[in-house]
ChimeraX commands (.cxc) that place a marker at each C-alpha (Angstrom):
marker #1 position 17.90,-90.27,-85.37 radius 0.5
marker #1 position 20.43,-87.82,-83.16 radius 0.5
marker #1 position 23.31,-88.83,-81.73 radius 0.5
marker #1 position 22.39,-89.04,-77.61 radius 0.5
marker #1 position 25.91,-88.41,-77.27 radius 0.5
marker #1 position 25.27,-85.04,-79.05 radius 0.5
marker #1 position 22.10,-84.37,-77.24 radius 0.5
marker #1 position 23.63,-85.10,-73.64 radius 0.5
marker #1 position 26.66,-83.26,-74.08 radius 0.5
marker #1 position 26.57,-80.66,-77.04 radius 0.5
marker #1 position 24.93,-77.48,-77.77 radius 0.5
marker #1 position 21.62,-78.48,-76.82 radius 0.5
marker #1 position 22.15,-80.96,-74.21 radius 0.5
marker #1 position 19.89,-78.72,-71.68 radius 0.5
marker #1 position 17.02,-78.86,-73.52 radius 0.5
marker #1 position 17.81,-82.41,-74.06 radius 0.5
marker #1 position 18.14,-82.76,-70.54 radius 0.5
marker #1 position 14.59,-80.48,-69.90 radius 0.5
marker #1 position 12.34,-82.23,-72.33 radius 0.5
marker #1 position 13.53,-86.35,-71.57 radius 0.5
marker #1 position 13.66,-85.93,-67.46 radius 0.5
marker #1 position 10.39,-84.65,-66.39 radius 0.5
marker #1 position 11.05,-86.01,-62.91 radius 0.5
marker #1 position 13.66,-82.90,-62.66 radius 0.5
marker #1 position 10.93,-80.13,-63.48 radius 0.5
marker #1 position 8.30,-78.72,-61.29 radius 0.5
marker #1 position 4.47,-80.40,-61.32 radius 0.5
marker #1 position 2.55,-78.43,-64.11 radius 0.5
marker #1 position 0.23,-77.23,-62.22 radius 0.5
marker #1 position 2.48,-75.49,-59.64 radius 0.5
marker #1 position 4.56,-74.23,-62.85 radius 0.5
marker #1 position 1.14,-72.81,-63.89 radius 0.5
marker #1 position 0.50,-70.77,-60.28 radius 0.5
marker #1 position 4.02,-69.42,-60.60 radius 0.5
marker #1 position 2.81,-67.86,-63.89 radius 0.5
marker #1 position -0.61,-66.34,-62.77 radius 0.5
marker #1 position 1.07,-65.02,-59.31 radius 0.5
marker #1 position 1.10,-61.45,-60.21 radius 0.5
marker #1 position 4.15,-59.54,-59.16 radius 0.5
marker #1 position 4.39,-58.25,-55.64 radius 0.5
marker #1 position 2.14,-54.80,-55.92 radius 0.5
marker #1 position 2.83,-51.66,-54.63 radius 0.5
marker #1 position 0.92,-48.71,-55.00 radius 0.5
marker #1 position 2.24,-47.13,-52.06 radius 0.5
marker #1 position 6.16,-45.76,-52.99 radius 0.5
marker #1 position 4.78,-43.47,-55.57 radius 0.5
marker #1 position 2.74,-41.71,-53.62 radius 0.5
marker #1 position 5.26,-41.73,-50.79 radius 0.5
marker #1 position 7.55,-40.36,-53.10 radius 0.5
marker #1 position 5.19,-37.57,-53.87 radius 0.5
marker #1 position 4.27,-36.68,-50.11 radius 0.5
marker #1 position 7.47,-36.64,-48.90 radius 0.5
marker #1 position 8.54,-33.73,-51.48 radius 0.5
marker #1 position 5.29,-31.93,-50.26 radius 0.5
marker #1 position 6.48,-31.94,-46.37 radius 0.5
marker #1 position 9.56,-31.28,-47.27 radius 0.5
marker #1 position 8.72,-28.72,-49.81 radius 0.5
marker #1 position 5.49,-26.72,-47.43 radius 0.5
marker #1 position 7.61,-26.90,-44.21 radius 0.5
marker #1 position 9.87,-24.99,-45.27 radius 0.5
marker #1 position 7.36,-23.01,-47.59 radius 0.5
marker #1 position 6.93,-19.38,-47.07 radius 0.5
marker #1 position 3.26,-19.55,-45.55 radius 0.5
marker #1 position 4.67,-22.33,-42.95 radius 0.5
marker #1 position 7.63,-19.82,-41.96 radius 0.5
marker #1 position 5.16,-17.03,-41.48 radius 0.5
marker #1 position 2.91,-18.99,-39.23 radius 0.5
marker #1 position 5.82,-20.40,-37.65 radius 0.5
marker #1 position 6.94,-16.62,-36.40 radius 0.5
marker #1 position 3.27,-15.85,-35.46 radius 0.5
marker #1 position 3.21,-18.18,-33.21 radius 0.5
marker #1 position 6.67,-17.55,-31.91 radius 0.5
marker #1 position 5.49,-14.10,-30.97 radius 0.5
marker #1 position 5.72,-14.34,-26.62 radius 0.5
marker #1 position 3.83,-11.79,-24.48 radius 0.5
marker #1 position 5.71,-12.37,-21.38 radius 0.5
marker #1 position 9.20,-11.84,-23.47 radius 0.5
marker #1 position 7.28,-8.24,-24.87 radius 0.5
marker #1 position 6.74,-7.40,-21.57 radius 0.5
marker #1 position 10.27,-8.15,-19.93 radius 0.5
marker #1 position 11.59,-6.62,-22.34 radius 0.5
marker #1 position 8.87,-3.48,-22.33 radius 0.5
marker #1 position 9.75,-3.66,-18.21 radius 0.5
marker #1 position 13.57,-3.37,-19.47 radius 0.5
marker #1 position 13.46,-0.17,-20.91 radius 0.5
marker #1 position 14.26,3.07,-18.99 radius 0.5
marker #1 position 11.32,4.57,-16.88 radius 0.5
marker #1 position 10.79,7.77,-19.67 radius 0.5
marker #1 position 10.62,5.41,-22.67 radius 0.5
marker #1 position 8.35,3.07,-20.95 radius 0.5
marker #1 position 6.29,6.55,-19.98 radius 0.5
marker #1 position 6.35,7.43,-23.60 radius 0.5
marker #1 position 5.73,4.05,-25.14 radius 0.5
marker #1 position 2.28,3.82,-22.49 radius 0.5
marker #1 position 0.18,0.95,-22.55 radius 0.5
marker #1 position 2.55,-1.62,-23.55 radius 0.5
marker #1 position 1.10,-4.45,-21.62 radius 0.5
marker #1 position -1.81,-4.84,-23.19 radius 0.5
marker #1 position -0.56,-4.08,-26.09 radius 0.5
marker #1 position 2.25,-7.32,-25.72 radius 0.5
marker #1 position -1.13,-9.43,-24.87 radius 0.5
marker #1 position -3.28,-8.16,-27.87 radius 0.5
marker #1 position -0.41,-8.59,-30.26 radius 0.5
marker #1 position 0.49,-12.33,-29.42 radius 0.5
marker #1 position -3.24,-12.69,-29.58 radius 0.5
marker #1 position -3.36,-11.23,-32.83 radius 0.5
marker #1 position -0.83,-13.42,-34.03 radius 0.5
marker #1 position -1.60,-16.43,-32.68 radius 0.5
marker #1 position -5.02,-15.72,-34.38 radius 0.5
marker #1 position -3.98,-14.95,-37.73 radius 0.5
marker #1 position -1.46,-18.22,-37.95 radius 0.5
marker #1 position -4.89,-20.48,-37.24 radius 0.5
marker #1 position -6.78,-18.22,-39.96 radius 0.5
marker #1 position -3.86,-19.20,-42.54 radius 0.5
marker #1 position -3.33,-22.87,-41.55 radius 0.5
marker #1 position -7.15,-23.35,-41.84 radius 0.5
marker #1 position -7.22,-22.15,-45.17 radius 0.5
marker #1 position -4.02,-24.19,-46.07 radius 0.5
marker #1 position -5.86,-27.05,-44.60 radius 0.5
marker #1 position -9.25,-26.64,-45.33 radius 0.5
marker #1 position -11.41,-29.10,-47.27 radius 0.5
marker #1 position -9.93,-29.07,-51.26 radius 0.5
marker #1 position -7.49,-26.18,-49.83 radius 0.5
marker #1 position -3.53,-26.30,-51.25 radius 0.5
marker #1 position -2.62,-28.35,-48.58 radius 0.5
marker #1 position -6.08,-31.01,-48.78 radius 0.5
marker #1 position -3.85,-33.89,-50.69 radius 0.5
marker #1 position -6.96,-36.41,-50.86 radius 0.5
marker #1 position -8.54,-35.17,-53.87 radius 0.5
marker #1 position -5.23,-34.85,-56.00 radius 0.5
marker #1 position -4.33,-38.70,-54.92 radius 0.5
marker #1 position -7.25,-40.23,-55.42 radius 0.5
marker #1 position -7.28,-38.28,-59.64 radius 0.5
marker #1 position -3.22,-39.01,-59.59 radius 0.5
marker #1 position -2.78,-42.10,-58.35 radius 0.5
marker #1 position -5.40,-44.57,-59.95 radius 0.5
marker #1 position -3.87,-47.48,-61.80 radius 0.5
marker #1 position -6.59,-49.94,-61.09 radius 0.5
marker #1 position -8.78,-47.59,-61.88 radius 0.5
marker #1 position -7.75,-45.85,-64.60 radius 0.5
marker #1 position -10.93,-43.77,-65.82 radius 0.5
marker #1 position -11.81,-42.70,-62.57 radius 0.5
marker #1 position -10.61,-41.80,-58.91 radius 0.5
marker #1 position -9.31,-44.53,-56.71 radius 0.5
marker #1 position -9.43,-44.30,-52.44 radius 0.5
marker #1 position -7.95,-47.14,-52.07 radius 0.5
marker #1 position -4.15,-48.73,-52.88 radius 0.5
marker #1 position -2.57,-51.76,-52.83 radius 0.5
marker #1 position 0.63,-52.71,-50.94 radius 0.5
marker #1 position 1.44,-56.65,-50.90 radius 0.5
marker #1 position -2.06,-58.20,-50.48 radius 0.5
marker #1 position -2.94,-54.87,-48.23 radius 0.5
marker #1 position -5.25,-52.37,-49.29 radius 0.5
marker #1 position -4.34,-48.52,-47.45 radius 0.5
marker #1 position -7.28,-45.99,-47.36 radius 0.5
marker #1 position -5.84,-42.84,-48.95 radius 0.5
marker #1 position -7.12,-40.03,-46.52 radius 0.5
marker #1 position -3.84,-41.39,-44.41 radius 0.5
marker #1 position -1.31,-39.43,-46.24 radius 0.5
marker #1 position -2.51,-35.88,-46.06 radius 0.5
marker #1 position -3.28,-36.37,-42.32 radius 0.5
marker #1 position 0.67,-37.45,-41.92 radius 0.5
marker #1 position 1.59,-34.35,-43.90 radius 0.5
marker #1 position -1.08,-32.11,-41.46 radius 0.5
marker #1 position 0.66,-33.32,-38.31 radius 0.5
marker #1 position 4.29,-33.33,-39.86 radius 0.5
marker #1 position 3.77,-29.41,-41.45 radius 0.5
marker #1 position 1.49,-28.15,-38.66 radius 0.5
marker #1 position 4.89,-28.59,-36.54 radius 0.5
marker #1 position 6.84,-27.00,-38.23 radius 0.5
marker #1 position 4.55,-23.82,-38.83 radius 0.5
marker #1 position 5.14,-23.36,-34.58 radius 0.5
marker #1 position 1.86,-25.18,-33.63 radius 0.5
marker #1 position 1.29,-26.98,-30.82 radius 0.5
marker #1 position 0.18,-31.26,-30.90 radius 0.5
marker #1 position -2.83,-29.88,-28.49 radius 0.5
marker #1 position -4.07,-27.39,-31.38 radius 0.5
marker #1 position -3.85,-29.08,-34.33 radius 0.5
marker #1 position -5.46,-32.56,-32.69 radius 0.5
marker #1 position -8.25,-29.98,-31.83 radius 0.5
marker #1 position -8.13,-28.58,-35.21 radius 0.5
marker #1 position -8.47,-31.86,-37.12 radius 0.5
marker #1 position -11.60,-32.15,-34.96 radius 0.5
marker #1 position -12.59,-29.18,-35.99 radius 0.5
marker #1 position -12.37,-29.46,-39.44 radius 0.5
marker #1 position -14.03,-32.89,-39.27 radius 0.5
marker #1 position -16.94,-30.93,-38.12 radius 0.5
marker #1 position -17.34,-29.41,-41.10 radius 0.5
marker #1 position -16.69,-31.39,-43.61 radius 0.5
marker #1 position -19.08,-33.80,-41.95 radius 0.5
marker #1 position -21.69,-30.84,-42.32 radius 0.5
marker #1 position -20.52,-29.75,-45.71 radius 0.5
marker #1 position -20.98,-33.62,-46.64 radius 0.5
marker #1 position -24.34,-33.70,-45.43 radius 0.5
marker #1 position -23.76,-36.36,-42.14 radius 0.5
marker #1 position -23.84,-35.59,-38.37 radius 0.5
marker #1 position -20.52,-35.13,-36.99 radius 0.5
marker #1 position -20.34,-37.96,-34.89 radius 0.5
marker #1 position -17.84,-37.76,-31.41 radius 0.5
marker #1 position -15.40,-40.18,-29.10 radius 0.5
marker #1 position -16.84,-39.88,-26.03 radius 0.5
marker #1 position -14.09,-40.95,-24.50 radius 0.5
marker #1 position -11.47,-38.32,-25.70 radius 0.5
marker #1 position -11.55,-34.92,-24.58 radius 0.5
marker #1 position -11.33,-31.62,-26.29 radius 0.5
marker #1 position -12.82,-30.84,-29.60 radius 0.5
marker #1 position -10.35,-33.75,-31.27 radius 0.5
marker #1 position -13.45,-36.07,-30.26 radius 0.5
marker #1 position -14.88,-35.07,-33.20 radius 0.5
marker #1 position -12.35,-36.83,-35.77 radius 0.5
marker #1 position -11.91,-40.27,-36.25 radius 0.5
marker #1 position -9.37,-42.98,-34.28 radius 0.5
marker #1 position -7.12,-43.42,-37.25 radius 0.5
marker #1 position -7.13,-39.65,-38.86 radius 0.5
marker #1 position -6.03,-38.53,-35.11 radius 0.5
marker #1 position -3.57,-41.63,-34.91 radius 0.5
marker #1 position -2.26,-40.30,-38.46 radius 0.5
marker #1 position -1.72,-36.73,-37.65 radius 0.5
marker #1 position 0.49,-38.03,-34.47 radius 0.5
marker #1 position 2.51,-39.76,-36.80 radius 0.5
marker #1 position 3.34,-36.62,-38.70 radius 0.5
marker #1 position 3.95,-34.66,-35.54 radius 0.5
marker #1 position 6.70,-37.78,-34.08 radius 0.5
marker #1 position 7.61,-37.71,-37.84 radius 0.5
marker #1 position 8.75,-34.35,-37.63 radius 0.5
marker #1 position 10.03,-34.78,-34.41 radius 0.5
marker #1 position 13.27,-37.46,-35.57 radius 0.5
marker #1 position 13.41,-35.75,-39.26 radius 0.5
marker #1 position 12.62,-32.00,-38.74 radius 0.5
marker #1 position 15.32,-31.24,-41.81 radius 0.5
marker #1 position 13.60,-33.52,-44.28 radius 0.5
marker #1 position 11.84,-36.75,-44.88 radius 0.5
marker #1 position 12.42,-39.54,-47.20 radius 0.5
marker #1 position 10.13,-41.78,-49.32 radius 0.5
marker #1 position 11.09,-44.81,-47.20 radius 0.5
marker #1 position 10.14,-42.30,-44.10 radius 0.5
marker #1 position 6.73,-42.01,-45.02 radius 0.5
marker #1 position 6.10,-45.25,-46.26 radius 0.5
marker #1 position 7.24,-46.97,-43.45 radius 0.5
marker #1 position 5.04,-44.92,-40.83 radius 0.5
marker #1 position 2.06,-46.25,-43.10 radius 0.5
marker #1 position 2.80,-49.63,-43.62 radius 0.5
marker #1 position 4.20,-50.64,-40.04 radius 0.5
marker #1 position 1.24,-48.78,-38.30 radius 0.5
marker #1 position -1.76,-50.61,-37.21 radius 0.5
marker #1 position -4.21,-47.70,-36.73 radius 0.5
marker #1 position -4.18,-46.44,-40.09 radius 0.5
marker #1 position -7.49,-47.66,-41.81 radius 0.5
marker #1 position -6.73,-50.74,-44.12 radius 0.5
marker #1 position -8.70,-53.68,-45.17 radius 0.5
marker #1 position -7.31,-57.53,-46.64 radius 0.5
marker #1 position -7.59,-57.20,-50.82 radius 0.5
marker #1 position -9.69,-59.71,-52.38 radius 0.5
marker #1 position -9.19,-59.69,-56.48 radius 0.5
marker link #1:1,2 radius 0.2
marker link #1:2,3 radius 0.2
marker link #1:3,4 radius 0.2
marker link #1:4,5 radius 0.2
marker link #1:5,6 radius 0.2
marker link #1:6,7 radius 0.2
marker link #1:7,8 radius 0.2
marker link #1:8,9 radius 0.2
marker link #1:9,10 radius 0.2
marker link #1:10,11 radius 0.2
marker link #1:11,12 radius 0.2
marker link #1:12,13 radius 0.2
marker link #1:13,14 radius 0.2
marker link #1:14,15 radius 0.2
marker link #1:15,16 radius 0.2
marker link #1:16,17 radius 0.2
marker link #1:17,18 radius 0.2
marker link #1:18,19 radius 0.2
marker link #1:19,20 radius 0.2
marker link #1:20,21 radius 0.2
marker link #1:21,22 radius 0.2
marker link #1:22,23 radius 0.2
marker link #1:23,24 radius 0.2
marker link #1:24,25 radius 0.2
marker link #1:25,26 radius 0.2
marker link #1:26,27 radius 0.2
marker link #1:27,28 radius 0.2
marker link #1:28,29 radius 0.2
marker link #1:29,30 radius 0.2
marker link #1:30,31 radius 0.2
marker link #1:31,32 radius 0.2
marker link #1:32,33 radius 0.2
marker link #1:33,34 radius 0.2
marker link #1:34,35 radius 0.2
marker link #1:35,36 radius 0.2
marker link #1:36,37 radius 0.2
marker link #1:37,38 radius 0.2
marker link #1:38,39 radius 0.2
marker link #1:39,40 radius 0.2
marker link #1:40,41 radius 0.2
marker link #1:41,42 radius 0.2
marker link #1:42,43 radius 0.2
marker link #1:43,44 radius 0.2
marker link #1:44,45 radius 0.2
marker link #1:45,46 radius 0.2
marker link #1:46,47 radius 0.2
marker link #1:47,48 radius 0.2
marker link #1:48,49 radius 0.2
marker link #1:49,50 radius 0.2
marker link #1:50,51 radius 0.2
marker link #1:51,52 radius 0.2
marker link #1:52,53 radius 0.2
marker link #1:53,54 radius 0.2
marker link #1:54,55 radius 0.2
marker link #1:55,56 radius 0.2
marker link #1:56,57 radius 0.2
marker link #1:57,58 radius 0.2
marker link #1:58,59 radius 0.2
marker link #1:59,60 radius 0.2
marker link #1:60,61 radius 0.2
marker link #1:61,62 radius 0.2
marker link #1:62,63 radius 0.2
marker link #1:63,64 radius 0.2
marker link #1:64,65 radius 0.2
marker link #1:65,66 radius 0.2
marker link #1:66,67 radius 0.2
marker link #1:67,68 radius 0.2
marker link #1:68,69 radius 0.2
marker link #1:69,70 radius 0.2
marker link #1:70,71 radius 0.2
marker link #1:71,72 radius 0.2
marker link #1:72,73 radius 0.2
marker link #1:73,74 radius 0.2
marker link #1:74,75 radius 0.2
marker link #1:75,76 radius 0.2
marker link #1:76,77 radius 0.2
marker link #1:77,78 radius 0.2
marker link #1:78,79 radius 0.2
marker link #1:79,80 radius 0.2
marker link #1:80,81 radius 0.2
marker link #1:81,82 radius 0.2
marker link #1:82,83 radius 0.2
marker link #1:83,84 radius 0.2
marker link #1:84,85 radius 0.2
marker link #1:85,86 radius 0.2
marker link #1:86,87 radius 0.2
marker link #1:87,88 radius 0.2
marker link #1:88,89 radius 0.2
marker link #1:89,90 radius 0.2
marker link #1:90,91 radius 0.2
marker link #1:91,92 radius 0.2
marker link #1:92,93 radius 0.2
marker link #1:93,94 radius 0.2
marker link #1:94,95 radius 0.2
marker link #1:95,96 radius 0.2
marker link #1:96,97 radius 0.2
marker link #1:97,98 radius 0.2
marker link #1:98,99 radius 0.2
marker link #1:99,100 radius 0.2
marker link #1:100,101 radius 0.2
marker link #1:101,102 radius 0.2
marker link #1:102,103 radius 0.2
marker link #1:103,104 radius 0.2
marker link #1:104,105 radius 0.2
marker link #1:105,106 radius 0.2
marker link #1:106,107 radius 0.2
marker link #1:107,108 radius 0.2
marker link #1:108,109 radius 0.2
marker link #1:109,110 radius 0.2
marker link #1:110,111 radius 0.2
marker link #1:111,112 radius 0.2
marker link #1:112,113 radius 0.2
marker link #1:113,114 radius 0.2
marker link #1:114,115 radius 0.2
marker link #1:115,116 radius 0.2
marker link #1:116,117 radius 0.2
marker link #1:117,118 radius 0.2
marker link #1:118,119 radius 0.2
marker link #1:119,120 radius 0.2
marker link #1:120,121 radius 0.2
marker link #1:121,122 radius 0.2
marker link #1:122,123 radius 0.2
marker link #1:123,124 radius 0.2
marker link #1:124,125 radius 0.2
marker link #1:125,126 radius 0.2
marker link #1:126,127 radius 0.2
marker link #1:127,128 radius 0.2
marker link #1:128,129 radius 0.2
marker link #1:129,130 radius 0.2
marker link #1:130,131 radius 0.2
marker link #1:131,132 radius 0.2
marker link #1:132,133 radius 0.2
marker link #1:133,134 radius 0.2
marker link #1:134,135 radius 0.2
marker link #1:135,136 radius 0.2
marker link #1:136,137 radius 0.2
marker link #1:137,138 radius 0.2
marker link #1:138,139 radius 0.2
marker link #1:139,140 radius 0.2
marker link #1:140,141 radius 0.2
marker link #1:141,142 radius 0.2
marker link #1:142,143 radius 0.2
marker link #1:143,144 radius 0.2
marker link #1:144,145 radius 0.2
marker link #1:145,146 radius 0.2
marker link #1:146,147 radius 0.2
marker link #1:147,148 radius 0.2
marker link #1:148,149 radius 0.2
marker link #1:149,150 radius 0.2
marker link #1:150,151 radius 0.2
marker link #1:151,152 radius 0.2
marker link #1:152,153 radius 0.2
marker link #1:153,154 radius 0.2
marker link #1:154,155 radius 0.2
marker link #1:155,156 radius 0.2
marker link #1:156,157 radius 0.2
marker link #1:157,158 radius 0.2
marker link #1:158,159 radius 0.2
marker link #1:159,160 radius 0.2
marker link #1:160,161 radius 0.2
marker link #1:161,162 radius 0.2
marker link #1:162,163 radius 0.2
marker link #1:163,164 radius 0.2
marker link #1:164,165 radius 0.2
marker link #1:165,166 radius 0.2
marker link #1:166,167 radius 0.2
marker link #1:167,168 radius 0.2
marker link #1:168,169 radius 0.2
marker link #1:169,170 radius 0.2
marker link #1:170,171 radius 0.2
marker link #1:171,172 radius 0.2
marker link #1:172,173 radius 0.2
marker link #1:173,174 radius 0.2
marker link #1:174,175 radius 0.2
marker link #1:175,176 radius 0.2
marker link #1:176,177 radius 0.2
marker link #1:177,178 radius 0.2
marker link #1:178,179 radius 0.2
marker link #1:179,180 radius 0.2
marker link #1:180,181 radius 0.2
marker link #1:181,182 radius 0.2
marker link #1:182,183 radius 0.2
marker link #1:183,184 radius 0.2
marker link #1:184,185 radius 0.2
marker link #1:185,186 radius 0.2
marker link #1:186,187 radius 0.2
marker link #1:187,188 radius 0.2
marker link #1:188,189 radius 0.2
marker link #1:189,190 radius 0.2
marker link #1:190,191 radius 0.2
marker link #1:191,192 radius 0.2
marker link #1:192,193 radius 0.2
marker link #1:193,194 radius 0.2
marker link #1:194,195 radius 0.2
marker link #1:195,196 radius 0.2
marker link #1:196,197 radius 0.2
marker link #1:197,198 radius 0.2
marker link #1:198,199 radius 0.2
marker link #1:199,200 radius 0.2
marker link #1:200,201 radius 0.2
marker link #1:201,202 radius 0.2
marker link #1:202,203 radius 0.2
marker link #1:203,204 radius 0.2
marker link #1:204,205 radius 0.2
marker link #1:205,206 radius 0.2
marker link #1:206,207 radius 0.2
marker link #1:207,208 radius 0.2
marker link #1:208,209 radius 0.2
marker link #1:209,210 radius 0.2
marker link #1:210,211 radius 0.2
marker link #1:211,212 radius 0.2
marker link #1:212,213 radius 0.2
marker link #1:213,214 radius 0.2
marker link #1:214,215 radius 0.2
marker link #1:215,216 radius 0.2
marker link #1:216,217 radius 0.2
marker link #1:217,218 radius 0.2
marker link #1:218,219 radius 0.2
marker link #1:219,220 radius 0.2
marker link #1:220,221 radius 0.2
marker link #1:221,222 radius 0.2
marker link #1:222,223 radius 0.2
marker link #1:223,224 radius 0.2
marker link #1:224,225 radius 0.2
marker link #1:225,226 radius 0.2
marker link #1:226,227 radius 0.2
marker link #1:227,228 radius 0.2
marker link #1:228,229 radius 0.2
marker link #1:229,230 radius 0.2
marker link #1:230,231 radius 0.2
marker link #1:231,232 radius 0.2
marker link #1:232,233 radius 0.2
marker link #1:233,234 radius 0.2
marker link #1:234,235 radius 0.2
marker link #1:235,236 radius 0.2
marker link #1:236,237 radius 0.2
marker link #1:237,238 radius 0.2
marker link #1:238,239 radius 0.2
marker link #1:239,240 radius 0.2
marker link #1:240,241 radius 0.2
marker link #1:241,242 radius 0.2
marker link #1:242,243 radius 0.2
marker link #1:243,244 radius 0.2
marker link #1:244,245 radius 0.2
marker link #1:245,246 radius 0.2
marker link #1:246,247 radius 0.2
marker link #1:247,248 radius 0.2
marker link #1:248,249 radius 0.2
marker link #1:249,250 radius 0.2
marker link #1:250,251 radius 0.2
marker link #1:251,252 radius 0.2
marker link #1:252,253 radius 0.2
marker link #1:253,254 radius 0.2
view
């Protein structure tokens, strides 16, 4: 038999201690829950990660810059300047009023042409499809729309409308036009999709054609931009989505 003077106080005197006081351990059962509780899940940061490097990344993209100058372009500030000029270069220069009108109309026309094909359904800047193939770890042979954060799951349509808002600012639109816009394209993709676009009657404009939370996302990206116009973070963009209560989520049941 072993010395209990060994047991208490030599080398093994722990497990000694462990396996001959079981009124010191946890009940089994709640020993057993601690060992099924899976680990605190997050399928969220990753795909933070990866938006944030696409806002930061577009907004400063070529294409966004263009736009961005399109829609600087001012009529009145062609014309002061046009009214500026001495009276024989104005005579030779003629019609330069209408011209200062047409061009910022131009412009402001060809910026929406390239942000709607940025934007448009599967388009460069149309993130949905590549996070539900990318981002799928409970479901690893096909595409998952939803993700799990805590005991949260997050639709995934949330984090290109963030990015539409945040990048839309910094190409030089305006919060009116690309609420409007979203509508817009909700239109068609409704069509494309084969369902009846279906409006808020109590908004106004042609944003009563997109949903409560894509329009509540697309704001975020806009403030977004707003505090962090140099760049965003992971913890930026996670954040808005997590601490929001208008983006679409539902309680996850294993």
């Amino acid at each position: 038999m072993s010395d209990p003077d060994t047991l208490l106080f030599g080398p093994n005197r722990f497990l000694f201690l462990f396996d001959q006081a079981p009124m010191c351990r946890a009940p089994l059962p709640a020993r057993r829950a601690a060992l099924d509780a899976p680990a605190f899940a997050d399928e969220l940061t990753p795909i933070a990660r990866y938006m944030a490097a696409e806002m930061n990344r577009n907004a400063a993209s070529p294409d966004a810059r263009r736009m961005a100058e399109m829609n600087a372009f001012d009529a009145n500030a062609c014309i002061k300047e046009f009214m500026g000029l001495p009276w024989w270069q104005r005579a030779l220069l003629g019609d330069m009023l209408n011209q200062c009108v047409d061009r910022q109309m131009s412009y402001q026309t060809a910026a929406l042409l390239s942000w709607g094909w940025k934007v448009r359904q599967d388009g460069d800047w149309d993130h949905k499809p590549l996070i539900a193939r990318q981002f799928h770890p409970r479901n690893p042979n096909g595409p998952q729309h939803w993700h799990l954060y805590g005991k949260t799951l997050y639709f995934y349509d949330v984090w290109s409308n963030i990015h539409y808002g945040y990048v839309g600012i910094a190409a030089g639109f305006s919060e009116a036009v690309l609420l409007d816009g979203a509508g817009l394209e909700q239109i068609g993709s409704d069509l494309v999709g084969g369902r009846l676009p279906h409006q808020d009657a109590a908004v106004a404009g042609l944003r009563r054609w997109d949903n409560a939370e894509d329009r509540a996302a697309v704001t975020m990206g806009i403030q977004l931009y707003r505090r962090r116009p140099a760049q965003v973070s992971t913890q930026d963009v996670l954040g808005l989505v997590i601490h929001s209560n208008s983006v679409t989520r539902k309680p996850y049941t294993p």
